[in-house]
TORKOL-4160 file (C-alpha; in steps of 0.2 Angstrom, whole numbers, padded with zeros to 4 digits, m for minus):
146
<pt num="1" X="0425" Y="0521" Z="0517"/>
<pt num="2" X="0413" Y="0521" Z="0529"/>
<pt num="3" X="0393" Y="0523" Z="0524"/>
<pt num="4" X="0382" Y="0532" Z="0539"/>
<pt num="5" X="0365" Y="0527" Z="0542"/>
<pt num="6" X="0352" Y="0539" Z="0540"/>
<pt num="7" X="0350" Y="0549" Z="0556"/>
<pt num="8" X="0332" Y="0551" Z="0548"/>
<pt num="9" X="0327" Y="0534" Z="0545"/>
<pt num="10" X="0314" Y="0534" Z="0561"/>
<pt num="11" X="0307" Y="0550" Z="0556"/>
<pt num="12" X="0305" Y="0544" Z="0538"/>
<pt num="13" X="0295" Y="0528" Z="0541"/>
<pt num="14" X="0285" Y="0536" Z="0552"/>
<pt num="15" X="0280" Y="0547" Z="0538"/>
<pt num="16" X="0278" Y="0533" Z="0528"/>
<pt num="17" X="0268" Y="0524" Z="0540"/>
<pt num="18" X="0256" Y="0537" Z="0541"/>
<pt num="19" X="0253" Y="0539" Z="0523"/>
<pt num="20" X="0250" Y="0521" Z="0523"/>
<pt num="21" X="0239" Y="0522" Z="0537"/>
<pt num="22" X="0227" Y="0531" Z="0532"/>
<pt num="23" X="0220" Y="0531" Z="0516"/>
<pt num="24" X="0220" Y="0549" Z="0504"/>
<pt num="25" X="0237" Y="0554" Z="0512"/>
<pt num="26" X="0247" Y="0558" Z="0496"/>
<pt num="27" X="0262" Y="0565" Z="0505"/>
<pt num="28" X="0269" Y="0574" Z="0521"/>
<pt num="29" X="0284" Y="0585" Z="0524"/>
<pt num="30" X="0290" Y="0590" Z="0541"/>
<pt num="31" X="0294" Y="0607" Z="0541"/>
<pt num="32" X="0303" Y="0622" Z="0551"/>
<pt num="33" X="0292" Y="0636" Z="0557"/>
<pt num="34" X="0301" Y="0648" Z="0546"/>
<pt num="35" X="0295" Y="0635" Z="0529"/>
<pt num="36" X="0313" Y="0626" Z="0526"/>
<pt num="37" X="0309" Y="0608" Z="0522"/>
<pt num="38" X="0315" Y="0594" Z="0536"/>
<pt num="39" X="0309" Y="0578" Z="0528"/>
<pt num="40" X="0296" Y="0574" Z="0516"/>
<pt num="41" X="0287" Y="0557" Z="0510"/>
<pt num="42" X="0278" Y="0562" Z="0495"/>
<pt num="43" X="0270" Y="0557" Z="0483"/>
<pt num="44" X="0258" Y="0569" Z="0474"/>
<pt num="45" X="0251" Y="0587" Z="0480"/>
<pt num="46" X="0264" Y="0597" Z="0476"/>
<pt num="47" X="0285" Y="0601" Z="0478"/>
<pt num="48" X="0290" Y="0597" Z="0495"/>
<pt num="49" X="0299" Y="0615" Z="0498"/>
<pt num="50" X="0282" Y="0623" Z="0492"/>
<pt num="51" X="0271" Y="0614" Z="0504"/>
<pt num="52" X="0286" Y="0616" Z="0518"/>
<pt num="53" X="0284" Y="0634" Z="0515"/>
<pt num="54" X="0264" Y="0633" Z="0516"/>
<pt num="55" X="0262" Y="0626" Z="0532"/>
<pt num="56" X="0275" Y="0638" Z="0537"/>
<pt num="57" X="0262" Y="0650" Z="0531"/>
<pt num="58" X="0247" Y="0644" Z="0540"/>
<pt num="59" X="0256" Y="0641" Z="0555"/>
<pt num="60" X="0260" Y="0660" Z="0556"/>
<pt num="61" X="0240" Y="0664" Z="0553"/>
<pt num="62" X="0235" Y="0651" Z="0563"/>
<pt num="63" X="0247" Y="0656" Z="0577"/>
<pt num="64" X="0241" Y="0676" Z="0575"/>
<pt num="65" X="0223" Y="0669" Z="0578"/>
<pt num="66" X="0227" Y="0660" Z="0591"/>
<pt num="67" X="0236" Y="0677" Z="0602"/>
<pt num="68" X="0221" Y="0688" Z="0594"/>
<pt num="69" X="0208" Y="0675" Z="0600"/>
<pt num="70" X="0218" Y="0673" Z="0616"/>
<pt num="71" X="0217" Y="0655" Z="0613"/>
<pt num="72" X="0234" Y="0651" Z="0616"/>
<pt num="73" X="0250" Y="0644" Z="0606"/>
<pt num="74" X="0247" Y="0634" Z="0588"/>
<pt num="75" X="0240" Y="0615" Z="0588"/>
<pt num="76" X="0235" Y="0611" Z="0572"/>
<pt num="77" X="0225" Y="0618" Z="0558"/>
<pt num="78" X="0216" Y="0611" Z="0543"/>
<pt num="79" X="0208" Y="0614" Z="0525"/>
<pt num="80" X="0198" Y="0609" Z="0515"/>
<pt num="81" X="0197" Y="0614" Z="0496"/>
<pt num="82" X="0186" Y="0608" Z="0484"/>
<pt num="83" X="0199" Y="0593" Z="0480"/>
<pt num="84" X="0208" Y="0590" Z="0492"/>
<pt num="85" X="0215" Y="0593" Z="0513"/>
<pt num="86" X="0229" Y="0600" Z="0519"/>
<pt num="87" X="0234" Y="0600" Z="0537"/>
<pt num="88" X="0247" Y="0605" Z="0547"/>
<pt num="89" X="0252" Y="0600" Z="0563"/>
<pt num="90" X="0265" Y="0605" Z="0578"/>
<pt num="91" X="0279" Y="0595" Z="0579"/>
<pt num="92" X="0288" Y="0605" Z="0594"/>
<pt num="93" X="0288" Y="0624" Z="0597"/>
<pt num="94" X="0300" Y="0624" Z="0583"/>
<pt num="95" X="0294" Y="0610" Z="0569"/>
<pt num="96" X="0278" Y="0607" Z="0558"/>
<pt num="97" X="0272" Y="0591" Z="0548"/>
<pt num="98" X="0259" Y="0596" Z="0534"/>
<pt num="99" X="0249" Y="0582" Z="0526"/>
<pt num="100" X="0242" Y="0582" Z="0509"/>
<pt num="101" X="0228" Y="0572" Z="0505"/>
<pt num="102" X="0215" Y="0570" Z="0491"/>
<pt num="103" X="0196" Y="0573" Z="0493"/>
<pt num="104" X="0191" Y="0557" Z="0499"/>
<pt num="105" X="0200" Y="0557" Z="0513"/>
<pt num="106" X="0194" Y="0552" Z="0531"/>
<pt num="107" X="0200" Y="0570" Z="0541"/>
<pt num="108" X="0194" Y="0561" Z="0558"/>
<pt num="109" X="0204" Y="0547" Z="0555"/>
<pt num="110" X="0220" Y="0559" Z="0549"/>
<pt num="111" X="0218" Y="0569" Z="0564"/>
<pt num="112" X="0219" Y="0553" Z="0575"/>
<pt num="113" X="0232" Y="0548" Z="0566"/>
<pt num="114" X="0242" Y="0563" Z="0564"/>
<pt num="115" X="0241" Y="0569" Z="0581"/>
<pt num="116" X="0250" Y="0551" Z="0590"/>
<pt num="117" X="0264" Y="0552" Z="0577"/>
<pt num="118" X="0270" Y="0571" Z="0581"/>
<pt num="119" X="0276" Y="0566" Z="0598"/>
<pt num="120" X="0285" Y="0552" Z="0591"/>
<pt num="121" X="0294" Y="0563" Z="0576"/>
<pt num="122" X="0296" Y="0575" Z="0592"/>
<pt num="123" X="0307" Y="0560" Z="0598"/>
<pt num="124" X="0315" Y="0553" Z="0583"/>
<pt num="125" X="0321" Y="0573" Z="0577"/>
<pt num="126" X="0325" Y="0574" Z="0596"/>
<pt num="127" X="0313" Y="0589" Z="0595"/>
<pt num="128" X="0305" Y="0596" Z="0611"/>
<pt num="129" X="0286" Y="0588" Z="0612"/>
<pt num="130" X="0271" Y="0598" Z="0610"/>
<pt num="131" X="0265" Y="0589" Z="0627"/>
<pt num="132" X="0278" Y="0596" Z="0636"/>
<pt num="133" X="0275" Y="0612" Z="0632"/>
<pt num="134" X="0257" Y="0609" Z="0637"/>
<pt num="135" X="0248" Y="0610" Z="0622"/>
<pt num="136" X="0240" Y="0594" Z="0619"/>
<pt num="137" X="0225" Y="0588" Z="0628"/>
<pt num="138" X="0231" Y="0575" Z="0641"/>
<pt num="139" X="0223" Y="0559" Z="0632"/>
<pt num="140" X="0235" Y="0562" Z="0617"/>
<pt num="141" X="0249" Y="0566" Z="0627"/>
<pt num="142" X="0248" Y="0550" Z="0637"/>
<pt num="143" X="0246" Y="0540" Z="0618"/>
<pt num="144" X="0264" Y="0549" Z="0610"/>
<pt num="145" X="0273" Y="0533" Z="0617"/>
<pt num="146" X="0264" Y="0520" Z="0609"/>
């Protein structure tokens, strides 16, 4: 019997990592654009398919504003409630990771954070980057490899 590796293990510690990272994380989920649930590394903030399907949700409002505005194609968006973050980011044209993190934590920092490791979950889902397609500002793009 032969045991596979997890074709996901990259993808999952850099979840991980991020939580770790930066402090007030309590979970991430990377999610498709139509709310079905990729990966998560949770651990309070709600069931992984729900928030999969949330950011899926503010994706599609996000993106609406974006076309109305004529702002162009989705980046990221965030909110703030009165205990806690959620924020959800473009992994791809065709991918989303959502962080959940309490009211203490450091949204700069997250953001900082958050933005370097989409390009690399781009890479290790073998997802298209965002910076290909042109979305990111140039000083991010240029960090996705580090």
């Amino acid at each position: 019997m032969t045991v596979q590796a997890d074709p996901f293990k990259a993808a999952r510690a850099e979840l991980a990592a991020l939580r770790h990272a930066v402090s007030g994380v309590q979970g991430c989920v990377v999610a498709g654009v139509d709310g079905l649930l990729i990966l998560h590394d949770t651990v309070a903030g709600g069931e992984p398919h729900d928030l999969a399907a949330l950011a899926a949700g503010a994706h599609g409002i996000s993106r609406t504003c974006g076309t109305a505005l004529h702002q162009g194609g989705f980046h990221e968006c965030t909110m703030r409630n009165q205990k806690g973050y959620m924020a959800v980011y473009a992994v791809g044209e065709l991918a989303l990771l959502a962080v959940v993190g309490d009211d203490t934590l450091n949204i700069a920092r997250l953001h900082l954070e958050a933005r370097q490791a989409t390009a690399r979950l781009a890479r290790h889902l073998e997802i298209r980057p965002v910076a290909d397609a042109g979305w990111f500002p140039a000083e991010v793009a240029d960090r996705r490899d580090s």
